[in-house]
Legacy VTK file of the C-alpha trace (Angstrom):
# vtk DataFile Version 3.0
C-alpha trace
ASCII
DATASET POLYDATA
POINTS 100 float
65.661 81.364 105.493
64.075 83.609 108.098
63.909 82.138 111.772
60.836 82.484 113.927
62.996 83.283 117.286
58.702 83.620 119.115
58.541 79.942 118.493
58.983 77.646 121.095
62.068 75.459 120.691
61.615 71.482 120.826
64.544 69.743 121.083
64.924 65.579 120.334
64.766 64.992 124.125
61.553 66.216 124.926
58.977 63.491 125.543
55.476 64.230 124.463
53.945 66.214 127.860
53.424 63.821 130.637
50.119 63.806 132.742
50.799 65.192 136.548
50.344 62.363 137.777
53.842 60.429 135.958
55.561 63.508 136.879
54.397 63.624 140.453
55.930 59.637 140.539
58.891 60.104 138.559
60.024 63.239 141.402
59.914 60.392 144.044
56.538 60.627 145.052
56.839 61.627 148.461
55.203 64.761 149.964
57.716 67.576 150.487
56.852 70.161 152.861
58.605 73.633 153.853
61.075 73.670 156.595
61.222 76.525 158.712
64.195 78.041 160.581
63.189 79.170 164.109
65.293 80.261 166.667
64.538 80.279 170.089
64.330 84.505 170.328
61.242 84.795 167.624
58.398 84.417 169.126
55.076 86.237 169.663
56.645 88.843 171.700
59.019 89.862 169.106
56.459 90.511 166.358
54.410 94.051 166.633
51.373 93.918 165.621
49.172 97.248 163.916
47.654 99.213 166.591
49.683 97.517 169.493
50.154 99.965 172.474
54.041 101.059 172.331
53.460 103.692 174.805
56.233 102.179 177.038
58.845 101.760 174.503
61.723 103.933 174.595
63.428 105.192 170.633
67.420 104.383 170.632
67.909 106.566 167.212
70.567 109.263 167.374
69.572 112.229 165.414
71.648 114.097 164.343
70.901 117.878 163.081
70.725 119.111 158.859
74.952 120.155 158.230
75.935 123.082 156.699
76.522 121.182 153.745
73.019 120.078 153.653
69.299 121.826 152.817
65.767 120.409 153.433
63.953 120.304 150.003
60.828 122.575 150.747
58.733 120.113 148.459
59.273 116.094 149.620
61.552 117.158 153.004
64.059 115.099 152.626
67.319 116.216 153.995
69.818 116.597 150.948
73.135 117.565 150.012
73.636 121.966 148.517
74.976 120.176 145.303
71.274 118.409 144.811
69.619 121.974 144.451
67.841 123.084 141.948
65.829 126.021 142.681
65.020 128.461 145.200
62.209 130.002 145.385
60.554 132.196 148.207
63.174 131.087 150.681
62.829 127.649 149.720
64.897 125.135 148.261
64.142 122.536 145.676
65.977 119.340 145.177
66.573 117.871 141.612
63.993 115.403 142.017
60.920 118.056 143.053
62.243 120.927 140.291
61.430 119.095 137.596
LINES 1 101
100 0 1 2 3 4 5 6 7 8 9 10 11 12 13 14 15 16 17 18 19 20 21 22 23 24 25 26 27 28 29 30 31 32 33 34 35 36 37 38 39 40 41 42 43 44 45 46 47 48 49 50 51 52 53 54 55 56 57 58 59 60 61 62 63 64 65 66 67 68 69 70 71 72 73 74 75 76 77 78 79 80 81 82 83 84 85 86 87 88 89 90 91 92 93 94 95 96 97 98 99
């Protein structure tokens, strides 16, 4: 006998379906609403908005120059390890990821 595995299963248990309003009351009826975790250092002044002025903020990233062991792929410039090239071409150098 072939078995339709696309067709929903119904087991014994299953009642017939319930309007929303019975399964609204039988979830306890009362209202339940989202509680949200604040802490005391998020507020407004923590969230950047687009276009806000950040003309006095100061960048705290250390950058730190391409290794020997490393090439910039002359196609999506990412920084990448010599054992990601693929091709070099006019100087350049291809990752695996642009070559293809």
């Amino acid at each position: 006998m072939a078995t339709d595995y696309d067709a929903p299963r119904k087991t014994e248990e299953e009642s017939p379906a319930e309007s929303l309003e019975a399964l609204q009351a039988s979830r306890g009826g009362g209202a339940q609403t989202a509680v949200i975790d604040v802490e005391d250092i998020d507020t407004a002044e923590g969230i950047d908005l687009p276009g806000a002025d950040l003309s006095g903020e100061e960048l705290t990233v250390i950058v730190v120059p391409e290794q020997s062991d490393e090439f910039t792929c002359g196609s999506c410039f990412l920084v990448r390890h010599r054992s990601q090239v693929a091709l070099e071409k006019n100087g350049l150098k291809y990752c695996k990821d642009c070559e293809g």
